[in-house]
C-alpha positions as CSV (number, residue, x, y, z in Angstrom):
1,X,1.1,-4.3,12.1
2,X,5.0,-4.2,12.2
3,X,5.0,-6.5,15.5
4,X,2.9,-8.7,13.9
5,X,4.7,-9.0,10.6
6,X,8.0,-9.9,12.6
7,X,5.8,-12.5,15.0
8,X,4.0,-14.6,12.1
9,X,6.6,-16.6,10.2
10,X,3.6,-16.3,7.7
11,X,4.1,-14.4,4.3
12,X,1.3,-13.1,1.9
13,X,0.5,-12.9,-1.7
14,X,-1.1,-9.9,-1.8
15,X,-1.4,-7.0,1.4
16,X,-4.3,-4.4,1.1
17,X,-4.0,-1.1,2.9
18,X,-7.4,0.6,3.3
19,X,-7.3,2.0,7.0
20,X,-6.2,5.7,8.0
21,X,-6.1,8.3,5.5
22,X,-4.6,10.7,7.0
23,X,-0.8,12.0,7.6
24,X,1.5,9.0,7.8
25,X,-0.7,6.1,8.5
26,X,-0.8,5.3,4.9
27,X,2.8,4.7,4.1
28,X,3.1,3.0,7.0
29,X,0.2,0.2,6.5
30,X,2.5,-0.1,3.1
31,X,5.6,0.0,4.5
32,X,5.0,-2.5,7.0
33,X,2.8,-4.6,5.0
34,X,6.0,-5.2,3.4
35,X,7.6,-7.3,6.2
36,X,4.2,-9.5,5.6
37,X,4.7,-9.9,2.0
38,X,6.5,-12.5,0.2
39,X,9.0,-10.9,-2.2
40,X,7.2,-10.5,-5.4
41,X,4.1,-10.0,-3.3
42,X,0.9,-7.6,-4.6
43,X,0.0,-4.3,-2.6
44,X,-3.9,-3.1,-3.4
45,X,-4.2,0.6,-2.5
46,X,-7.4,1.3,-1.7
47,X,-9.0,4.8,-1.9
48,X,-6.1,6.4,-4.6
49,X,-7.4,9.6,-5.2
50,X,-7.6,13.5,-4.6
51,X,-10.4,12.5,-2.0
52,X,-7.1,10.6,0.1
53,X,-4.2,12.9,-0.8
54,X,-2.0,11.4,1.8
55,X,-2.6,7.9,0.2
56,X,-1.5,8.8,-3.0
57,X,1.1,10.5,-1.1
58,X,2.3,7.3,0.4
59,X,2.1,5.3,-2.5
60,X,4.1,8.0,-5.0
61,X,6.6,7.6,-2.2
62,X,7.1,3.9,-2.2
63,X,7.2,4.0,-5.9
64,X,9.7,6.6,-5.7
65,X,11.7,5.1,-3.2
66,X,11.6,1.8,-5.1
67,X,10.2,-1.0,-3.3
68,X,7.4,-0.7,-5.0
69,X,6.9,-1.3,-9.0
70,X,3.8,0.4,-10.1
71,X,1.4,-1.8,-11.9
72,X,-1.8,-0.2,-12.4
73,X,-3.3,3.0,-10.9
74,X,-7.3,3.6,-11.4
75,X,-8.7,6.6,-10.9
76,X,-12.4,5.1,-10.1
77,X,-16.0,6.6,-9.6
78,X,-17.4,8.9,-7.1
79,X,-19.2,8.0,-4.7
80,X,-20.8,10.0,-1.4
81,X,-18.9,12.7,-2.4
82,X,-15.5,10.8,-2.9
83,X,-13.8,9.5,-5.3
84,X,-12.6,5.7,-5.1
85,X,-9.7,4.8,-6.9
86,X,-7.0,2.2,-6.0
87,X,-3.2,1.2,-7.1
88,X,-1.8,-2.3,-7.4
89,X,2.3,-2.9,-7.5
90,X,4.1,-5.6,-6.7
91,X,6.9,-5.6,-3.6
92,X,10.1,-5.5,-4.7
93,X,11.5,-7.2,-1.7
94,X,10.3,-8.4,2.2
95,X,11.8,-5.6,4.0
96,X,13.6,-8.0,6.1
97,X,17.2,-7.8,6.6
């Protein structure tokens, strides 16, 4: 994702990590998403929830670490066994420097 980002002069609205939930792999689909992202750009969360601990992980660490803004956390139904909620924030900046 990070080789790509820096490859495509395109820049996105909105960036949606739902891949790997385990150990780093979430904050870094978010993180690098990032470098995709306009400034001002959404990021959807997917699978926000005790069922994903690492992605909530991730995403209270990009909050925390403030290039993300925190717009709306769900915590949503269950379902096989899991629970399925998501976050939305807004990039504070590309990345890029």
């Amino acid at each position: 994702m990070a080789d790509f980002a820096r490859r495509d002069p395109r820049k996105f609205d909105l960036f949606c990590v739902d891949g790997d939930h385990g150990g780093e792999a979430p904050y870094l689909d978010m993180l690098h998403g990032r470098l995709a992202s306009k400034p001002g750009g959404y990021l959807l969360a997917d699978d926000w929830s005790p069922s994903a601990p690492a992605v909530m992980a991730a995403w209270a660490r990009a909050v925390a670490e403030g290039w993300v803004r925190e717009v709306l956390c769900v915590d949503g139904p269950v379902v096989d066994g899991a629970r399925k909620g998501y976050c939305l924030g807004v990039y504070e900046d590309s990345g890029v420097t």
